[in-house]
N, CA, C and O atoms as a CHARMM CRD file, in Angstrom:
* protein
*
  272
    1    1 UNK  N     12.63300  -2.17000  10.77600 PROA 1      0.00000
    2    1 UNK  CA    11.40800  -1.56800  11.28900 PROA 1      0.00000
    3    1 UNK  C     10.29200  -2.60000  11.23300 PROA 1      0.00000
    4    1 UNK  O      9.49800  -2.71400  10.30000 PROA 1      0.00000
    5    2 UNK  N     10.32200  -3.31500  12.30500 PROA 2      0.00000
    6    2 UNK  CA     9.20100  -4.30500  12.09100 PROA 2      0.00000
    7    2 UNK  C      7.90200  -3.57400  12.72100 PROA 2      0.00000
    8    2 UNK  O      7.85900  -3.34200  13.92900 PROA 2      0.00000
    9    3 UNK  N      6.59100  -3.13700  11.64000 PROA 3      0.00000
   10    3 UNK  CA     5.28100  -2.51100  12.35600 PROA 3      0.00000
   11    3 UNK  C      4.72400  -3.67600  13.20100 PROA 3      0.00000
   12    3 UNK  O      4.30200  -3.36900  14.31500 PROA 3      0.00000
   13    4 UNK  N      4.65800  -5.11900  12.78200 PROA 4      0.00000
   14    4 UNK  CA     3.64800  -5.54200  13.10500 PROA 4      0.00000
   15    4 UNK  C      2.95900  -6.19100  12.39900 PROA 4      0.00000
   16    4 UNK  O      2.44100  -7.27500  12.67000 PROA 4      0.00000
   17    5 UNK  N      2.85500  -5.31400  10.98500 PROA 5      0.00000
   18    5 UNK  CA     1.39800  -5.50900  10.21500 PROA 5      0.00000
   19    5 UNK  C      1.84800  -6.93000   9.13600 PROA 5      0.00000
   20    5 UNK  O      2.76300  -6.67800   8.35300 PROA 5      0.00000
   21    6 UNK  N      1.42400  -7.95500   9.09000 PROA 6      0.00000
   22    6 UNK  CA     1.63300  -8.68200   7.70800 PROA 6      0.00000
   23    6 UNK  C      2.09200  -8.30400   6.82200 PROA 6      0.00000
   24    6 UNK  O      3.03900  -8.87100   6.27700 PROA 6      0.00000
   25    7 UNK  N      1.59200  -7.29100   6.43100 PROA 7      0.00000
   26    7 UNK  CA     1.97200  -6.96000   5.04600 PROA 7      0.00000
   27    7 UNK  C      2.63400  -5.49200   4.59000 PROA 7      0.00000
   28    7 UNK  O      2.43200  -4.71800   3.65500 PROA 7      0.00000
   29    8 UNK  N      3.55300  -5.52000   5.77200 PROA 8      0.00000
   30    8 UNK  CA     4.64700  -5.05700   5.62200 PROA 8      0.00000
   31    8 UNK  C      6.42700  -5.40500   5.91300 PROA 8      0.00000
   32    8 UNK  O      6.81500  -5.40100   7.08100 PROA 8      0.00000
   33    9 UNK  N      6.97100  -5.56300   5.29500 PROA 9      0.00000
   34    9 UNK  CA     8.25900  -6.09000   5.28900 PROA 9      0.00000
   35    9 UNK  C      8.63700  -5.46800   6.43700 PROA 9      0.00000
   36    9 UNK  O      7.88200  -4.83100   7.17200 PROA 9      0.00000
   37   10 UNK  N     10.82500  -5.80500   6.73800 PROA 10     0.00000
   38   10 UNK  CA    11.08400  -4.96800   8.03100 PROA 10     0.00000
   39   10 UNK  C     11.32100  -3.60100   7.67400 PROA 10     0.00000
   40   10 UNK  O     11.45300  -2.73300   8.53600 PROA 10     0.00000
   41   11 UNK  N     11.41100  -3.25300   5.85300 PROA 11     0.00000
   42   11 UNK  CA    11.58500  -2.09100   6.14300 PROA 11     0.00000
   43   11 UNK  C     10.58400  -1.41000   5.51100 PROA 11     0.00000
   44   11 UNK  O     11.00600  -0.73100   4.57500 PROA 11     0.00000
   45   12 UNK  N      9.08100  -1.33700   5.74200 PROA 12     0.00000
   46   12 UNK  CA     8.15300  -1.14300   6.07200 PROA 12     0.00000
   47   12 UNK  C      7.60800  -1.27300   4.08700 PROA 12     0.00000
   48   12 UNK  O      6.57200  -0.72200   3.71600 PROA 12     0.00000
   49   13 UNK  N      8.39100  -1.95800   3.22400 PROA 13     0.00000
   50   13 UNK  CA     7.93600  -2.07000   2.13500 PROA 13     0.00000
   51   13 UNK  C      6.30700  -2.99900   1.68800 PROA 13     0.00000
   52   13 UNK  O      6.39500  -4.22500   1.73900 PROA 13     0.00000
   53   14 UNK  N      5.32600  -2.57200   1.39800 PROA 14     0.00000
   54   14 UNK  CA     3.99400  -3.51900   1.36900 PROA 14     0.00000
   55   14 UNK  C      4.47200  -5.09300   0.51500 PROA 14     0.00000
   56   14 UNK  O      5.24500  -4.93300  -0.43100 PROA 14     0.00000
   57   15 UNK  N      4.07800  -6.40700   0.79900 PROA 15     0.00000
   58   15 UNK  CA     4.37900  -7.57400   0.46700 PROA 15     0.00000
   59   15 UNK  C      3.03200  -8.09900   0.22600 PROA 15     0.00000
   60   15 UNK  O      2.03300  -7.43100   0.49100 PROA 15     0.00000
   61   16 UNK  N      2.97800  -9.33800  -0.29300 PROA 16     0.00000
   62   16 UNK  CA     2.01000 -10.34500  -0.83300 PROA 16     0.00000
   63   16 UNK  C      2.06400 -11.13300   0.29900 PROA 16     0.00000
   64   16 UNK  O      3.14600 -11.71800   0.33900 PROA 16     0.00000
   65   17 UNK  N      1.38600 -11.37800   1.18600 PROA 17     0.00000
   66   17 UNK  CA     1.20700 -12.59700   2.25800 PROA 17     0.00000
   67   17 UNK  C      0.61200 -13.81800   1.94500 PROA 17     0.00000
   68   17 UNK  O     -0.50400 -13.82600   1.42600 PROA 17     0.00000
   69   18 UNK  N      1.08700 -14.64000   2.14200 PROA 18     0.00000
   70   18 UNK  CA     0.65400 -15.97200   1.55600 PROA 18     0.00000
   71   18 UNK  C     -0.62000 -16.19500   2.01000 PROA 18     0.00000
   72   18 UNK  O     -0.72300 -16.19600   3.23700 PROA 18     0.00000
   73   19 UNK  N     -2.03500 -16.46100   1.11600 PROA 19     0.00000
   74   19 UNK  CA    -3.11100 -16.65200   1.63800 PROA 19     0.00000
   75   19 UNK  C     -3.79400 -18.23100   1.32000 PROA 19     0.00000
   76   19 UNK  O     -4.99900 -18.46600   1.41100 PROA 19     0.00000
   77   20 UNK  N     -2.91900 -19.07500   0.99600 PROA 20     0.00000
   78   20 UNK  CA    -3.19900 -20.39900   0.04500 PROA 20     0.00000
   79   20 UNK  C     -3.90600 -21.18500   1.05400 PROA 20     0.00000
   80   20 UNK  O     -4.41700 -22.20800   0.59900 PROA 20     0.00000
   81   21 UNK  N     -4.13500 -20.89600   2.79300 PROA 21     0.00000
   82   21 UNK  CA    -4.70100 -21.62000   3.65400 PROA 21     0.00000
   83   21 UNK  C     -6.30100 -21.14100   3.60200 PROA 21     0.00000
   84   21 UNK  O     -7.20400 -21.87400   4.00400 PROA 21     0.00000
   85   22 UNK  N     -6.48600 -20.03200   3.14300 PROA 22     0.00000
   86   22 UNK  CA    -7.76700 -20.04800   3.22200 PROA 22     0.00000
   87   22 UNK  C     -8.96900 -20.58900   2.12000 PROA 22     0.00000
   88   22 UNK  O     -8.72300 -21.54600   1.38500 PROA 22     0.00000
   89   23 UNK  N    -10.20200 -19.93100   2.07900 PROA 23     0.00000
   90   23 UNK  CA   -10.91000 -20.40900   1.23600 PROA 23     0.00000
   91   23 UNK  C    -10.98000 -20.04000  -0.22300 PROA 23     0.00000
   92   23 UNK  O    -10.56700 -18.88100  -0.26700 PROA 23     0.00000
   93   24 UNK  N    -11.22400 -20.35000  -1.17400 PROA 24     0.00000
   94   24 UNK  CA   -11.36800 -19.70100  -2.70800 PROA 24     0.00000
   95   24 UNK  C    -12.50300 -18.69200  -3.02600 PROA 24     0.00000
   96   24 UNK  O    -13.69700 -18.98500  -3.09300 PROA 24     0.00000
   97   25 UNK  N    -12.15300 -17.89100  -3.14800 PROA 25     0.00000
   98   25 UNK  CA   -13.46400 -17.05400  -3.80700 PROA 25     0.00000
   99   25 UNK  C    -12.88700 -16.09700  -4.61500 PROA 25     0.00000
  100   25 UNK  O    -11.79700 -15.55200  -4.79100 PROA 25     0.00000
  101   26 UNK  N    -14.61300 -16.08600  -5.26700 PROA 26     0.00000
  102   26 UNK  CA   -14.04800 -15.06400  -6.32400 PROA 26     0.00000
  103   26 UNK  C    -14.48200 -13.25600  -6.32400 PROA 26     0.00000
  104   26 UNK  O    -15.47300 -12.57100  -6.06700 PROA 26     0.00000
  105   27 UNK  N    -13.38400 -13.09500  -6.67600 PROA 27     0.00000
  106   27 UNK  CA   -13.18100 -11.49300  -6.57900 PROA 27     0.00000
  107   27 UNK  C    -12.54400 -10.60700  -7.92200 PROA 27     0.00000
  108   27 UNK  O    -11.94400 -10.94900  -8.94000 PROA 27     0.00000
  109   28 UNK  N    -12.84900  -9.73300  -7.55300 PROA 28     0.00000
  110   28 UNK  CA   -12.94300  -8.95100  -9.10800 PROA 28     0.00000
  111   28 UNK  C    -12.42100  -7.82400  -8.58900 PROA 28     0.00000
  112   28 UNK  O    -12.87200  -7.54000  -7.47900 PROA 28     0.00000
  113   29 UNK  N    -11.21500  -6.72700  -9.25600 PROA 29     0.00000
  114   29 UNK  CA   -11.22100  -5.35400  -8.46300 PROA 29     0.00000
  115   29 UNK  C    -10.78300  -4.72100  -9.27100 PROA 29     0.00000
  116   29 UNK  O     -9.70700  -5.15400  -9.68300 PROA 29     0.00000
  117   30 UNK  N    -11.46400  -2.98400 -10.16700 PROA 30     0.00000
  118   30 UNK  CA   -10.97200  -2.56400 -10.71500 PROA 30     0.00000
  119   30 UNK  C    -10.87200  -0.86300  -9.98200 PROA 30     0.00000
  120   30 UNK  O    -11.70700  -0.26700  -9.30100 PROA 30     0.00000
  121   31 UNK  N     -9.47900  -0.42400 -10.45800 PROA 31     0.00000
  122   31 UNK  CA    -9.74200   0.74600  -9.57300 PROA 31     0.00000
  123   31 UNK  C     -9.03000   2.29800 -10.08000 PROA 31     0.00000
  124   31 UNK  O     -7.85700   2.65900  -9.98700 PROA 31     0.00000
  125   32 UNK  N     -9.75100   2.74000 -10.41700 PROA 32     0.00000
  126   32 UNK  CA    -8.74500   4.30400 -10.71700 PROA 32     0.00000
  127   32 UNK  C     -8.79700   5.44700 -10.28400 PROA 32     0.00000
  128   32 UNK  O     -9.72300   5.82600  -9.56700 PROA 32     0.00000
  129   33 UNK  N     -8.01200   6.04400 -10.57000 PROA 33     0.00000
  130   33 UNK  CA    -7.59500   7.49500  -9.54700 PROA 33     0.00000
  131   33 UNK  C     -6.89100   8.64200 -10.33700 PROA 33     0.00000
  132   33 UNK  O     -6.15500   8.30900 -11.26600 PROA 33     0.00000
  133   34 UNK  N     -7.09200  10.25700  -9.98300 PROA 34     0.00000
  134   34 UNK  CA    -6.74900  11.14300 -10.65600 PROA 34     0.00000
  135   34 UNK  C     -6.51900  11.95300  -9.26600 PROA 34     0.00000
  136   34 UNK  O     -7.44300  12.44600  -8.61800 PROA 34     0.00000
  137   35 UNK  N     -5.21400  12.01300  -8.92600 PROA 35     0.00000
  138   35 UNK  CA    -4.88400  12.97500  -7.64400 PROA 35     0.00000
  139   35 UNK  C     -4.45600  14.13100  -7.95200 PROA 35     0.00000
  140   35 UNK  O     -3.77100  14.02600  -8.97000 PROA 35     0.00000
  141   36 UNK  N     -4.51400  15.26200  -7.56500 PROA 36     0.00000
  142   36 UNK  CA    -4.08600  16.62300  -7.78100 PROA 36     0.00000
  143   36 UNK  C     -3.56900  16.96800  -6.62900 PROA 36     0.00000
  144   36 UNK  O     -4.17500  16.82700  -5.56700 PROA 36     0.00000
  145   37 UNK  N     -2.60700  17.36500  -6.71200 PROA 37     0.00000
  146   37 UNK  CA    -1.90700  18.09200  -5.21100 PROA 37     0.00000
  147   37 UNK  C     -0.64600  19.29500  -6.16800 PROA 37     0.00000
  148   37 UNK  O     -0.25000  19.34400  -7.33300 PROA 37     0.00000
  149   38 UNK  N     -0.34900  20.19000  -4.78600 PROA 38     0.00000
  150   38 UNK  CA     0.79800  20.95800  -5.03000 PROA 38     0.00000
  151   38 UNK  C      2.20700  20.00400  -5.63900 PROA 38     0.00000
  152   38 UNK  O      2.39600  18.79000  -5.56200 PROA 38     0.00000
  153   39 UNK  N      3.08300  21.10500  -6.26500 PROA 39     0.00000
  154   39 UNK  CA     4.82800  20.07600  -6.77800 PROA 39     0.00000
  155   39 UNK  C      5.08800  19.65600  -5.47400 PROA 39     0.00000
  156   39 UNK  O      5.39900  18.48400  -5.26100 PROA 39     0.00000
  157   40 UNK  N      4.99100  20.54400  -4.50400 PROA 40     0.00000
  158   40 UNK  CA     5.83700  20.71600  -2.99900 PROA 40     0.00000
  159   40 UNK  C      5.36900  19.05100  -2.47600 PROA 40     0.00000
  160   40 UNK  O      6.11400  18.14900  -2.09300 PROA 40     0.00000
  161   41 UNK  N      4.46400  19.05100  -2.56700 PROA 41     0.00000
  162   41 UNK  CA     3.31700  17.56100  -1.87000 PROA 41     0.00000
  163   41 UNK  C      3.72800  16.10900  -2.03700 PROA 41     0.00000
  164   41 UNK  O      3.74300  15.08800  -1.35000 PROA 41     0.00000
  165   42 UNK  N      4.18100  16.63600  -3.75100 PROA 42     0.00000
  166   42 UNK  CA     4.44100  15.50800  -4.96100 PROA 42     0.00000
  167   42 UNK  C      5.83600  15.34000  -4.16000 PROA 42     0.00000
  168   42 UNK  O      6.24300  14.29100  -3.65900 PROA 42     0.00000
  169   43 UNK  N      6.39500  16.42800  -4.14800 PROA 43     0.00000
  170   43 UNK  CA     8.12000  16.03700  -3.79000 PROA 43     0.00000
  171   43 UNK  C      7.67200  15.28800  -2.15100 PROA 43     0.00000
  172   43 UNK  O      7.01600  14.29200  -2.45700 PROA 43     0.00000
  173   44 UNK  N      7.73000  15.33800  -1.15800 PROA 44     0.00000
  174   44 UNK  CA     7.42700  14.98300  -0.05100 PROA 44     0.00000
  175   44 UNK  C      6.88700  13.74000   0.20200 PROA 44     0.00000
  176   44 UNK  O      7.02900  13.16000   1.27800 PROA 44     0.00000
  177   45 UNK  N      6.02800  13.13000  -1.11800 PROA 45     0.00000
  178   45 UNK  CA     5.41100  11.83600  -0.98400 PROA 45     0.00000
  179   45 UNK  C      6.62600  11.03100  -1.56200 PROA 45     0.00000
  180   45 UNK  O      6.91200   9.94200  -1.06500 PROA 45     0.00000
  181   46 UNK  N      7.34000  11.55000  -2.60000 PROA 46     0.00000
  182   46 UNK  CA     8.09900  10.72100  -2.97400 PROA 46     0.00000
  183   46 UNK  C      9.29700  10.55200  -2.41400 PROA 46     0.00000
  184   46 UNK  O      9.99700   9.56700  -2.64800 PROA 46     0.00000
  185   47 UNK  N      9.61100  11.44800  -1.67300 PROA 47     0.00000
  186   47 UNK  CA    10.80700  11.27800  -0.67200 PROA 47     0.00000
  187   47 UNK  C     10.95900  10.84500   0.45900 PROA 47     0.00000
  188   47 UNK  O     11.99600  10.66400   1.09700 PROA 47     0.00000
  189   48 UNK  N      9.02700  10.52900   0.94400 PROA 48     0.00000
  190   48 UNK  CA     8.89700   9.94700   2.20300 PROA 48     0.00000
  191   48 UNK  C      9.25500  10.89100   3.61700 PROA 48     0.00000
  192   48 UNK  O      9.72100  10.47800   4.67900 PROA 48     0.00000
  193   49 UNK  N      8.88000  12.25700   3.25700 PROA 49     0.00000
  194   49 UNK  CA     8.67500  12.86700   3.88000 PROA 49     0.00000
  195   49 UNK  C      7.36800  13.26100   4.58900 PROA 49     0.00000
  196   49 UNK  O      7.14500  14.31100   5.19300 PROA 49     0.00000
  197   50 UNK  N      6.55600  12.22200   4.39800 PROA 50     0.00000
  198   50 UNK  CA     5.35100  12.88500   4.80700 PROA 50     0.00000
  199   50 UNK  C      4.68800  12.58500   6.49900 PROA 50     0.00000
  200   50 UNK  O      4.69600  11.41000   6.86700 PROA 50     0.00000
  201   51 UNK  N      4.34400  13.25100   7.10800 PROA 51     0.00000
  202   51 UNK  CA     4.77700  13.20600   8.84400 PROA 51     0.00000
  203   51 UNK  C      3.75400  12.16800   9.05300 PROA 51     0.00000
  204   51 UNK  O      3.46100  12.16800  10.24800 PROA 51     0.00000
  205   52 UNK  N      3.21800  11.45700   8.52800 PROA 52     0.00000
  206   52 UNK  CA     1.69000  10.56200   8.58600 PROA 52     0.00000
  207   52 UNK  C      2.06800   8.78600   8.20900 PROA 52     0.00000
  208   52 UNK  O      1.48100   7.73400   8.46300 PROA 52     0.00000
  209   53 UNK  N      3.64300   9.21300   7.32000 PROA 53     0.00000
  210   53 UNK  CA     4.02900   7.95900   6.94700 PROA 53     0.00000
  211   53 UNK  C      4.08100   7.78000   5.66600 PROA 53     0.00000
  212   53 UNK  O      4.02500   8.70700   4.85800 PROA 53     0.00000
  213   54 UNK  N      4.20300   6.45600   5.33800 PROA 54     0.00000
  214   54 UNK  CA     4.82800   6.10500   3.63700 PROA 54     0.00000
  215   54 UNK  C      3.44600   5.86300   3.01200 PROA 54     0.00000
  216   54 UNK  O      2.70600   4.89400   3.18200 PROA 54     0.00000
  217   55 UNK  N      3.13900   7.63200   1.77600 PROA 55     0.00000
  218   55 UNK  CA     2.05800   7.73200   1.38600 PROA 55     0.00000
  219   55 UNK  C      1.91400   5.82100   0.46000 PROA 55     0.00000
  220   55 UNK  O      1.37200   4.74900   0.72900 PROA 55     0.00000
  221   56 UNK  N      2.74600   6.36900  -0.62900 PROA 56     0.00000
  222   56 UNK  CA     2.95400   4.90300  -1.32600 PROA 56     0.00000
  223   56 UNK  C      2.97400   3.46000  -1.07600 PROA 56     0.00000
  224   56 UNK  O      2.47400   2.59500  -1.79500 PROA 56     0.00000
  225   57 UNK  N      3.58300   3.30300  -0.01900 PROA 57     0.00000
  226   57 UNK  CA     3.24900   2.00000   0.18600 PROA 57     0.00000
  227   57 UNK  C      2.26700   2.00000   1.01300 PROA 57     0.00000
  228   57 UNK  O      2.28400   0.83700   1.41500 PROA 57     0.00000
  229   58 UNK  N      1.37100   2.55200   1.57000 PROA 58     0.00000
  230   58 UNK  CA     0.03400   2.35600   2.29000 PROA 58     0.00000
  231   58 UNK  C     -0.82900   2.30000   0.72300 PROA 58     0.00000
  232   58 UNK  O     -1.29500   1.20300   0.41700 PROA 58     0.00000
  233   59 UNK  N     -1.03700   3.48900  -0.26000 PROA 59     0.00000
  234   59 UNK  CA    -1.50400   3.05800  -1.62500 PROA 59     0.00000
  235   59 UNK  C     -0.99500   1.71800  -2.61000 PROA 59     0.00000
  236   59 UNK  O     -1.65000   1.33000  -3.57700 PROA 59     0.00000
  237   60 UNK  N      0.05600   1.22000  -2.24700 PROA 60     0.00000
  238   60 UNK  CA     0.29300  -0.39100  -2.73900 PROA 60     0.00000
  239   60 UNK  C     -0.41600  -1.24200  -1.78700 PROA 60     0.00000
  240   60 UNK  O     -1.18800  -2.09400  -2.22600 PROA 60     0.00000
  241   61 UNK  N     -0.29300  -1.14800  -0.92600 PROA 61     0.00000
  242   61 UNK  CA    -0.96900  -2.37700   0.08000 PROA 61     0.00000
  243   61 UNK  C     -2.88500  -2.00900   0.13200 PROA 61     0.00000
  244   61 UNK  O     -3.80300  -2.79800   0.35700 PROA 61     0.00000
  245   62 UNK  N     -2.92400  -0.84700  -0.10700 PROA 62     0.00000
  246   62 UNK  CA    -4.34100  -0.97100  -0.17400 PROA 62     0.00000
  247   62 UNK  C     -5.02500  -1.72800  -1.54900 PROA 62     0.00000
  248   62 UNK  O     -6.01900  -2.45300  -1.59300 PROA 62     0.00000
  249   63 UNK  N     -4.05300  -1.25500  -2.73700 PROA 63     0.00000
  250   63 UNK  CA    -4.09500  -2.15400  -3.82100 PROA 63     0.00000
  251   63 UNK  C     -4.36400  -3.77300  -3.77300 PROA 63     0.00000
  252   63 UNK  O     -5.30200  -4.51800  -4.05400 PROA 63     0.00000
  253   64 UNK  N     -2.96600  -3.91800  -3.24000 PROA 64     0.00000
  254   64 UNK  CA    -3.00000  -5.78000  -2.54100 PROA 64     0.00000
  255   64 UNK  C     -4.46600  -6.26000  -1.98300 PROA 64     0.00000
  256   64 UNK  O     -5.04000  -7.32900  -2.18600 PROA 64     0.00000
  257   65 UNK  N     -4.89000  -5.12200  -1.21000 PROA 65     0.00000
  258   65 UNK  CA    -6.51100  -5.70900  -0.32500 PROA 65     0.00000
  259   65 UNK  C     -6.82700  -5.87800  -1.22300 PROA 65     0.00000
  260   65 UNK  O     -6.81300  -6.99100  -1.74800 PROA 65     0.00000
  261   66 UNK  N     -7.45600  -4.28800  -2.03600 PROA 66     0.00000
  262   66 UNK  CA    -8.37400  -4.27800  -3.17100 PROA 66     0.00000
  263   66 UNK  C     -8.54300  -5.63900  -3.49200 PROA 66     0.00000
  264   66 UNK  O     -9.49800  -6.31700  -3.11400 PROA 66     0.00000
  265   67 UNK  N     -6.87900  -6.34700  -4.74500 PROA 67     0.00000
  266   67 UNK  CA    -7.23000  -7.20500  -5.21100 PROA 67     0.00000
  267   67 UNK  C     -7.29800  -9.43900  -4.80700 PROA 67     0.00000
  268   67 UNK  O     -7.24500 -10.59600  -5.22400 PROA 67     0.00000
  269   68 UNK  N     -7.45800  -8.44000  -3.65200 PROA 68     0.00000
  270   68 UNK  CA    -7.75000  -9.95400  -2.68600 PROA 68     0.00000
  271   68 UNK  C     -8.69400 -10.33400  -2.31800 PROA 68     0.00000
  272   68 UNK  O     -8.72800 -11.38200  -1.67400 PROA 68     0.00000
């Protein structure tokens, strides 16, 4: 499944893209979260059932930005 996007593998897993060509700066990122949803929701995200796409790895790769 190639999307397209960098920073997703072919099978749509989020990756580290090599950024060593660009410039240095500094960045700082701290970040936390307390989600509440139904069991039903919980099961569906983790099974990758969710009709919108792979909740998790869109929340890993947003991580990756975060800390870039």
């Amino acid at each position: 499944m190639s999307s397209g996007f960098s920073h997703f593998d072919d099978s749509g897993n989020a990756i580290m893209v090599d950024v060593s060509d660009k410039p240095e700066t500094r960045r700082e990122a701290v970040a936390e979260a307390l989600v509440r949803c139904k069991a039903e929701t919980l099961g569906l995200i983790r099974e990758g059932g969710v009709k919108k796409g792979d909740v998790l790895s869109v929340a890993r790769l947003a991580g990756i930005m975060g800390a870039k």
